[in-house]
C-alpha positions as CSV (number, residue, x, y, z in Angstrom):
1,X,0.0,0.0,0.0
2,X,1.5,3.3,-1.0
3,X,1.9,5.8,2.2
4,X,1.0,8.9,0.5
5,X,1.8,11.3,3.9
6,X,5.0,9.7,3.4
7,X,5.4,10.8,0.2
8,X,3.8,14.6,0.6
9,X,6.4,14.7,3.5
10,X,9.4,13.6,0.9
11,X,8.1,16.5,-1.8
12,X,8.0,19.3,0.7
13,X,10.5,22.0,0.8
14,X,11.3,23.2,4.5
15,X,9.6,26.8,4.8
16,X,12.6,27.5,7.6
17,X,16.1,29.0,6.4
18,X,19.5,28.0,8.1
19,X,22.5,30.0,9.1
20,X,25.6,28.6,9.8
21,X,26.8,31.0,12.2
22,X,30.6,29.9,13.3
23,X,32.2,28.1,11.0
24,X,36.1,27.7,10.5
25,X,36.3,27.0,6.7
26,X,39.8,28.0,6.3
27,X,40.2,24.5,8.1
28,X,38.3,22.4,6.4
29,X,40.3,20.2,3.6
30,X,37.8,19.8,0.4
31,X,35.7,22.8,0.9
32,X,34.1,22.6,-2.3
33,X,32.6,19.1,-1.0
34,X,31.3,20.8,2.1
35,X,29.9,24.1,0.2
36,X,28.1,21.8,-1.8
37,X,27.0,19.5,1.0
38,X,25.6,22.9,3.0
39,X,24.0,23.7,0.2
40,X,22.1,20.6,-0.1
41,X,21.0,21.2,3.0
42,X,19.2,24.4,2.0
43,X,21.7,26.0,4.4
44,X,21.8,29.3,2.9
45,X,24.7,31.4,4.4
46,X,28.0,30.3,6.4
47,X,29.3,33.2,9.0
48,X,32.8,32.1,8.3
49,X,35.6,32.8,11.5
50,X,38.9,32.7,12.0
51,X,41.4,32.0,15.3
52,X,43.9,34.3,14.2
53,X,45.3,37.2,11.9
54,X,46.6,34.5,9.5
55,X,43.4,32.5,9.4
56,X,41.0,35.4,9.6
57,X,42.6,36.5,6.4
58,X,42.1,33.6,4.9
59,X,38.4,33.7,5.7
60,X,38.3,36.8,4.2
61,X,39.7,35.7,0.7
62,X,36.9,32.9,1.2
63,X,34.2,35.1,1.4
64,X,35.9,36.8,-1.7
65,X,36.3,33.5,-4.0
66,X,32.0,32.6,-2.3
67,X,30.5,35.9,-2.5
């Protein structure tokens, strides 16, 4: 027997946005992968951080290259 709630539930887009809001990408190793991945799930920004002068400018090259 075919569950239809099952499939409404499979069809419908959440109405809710995420935010990623502390992130250290300049650590991650394939960042494309995990863009892509975030993206999938419909997260739709990344507040990115840094731990120091070195890596905060790195984050902001990455918000650069992702704008």
């Amino acid at each position: 027997m075919v569950n239809t709630r099952e499939i409404v539930l499979k069809s419908v887009k959440p109405v809710y946005r995420l935010i990623d809001t502390h992130a250290h990408l300049e650590e991650i190793e394939n960042l494309e992968k995990a863009i892509t991945e975030a993206k999938s799930a419909d997260i739709i920004a990344i507040i990115a951080v840094g731990s120091d002068y070195q890596s905060n400018q790195k984050v902001l090259d990455l918000a650069q290259t992702y704008k």
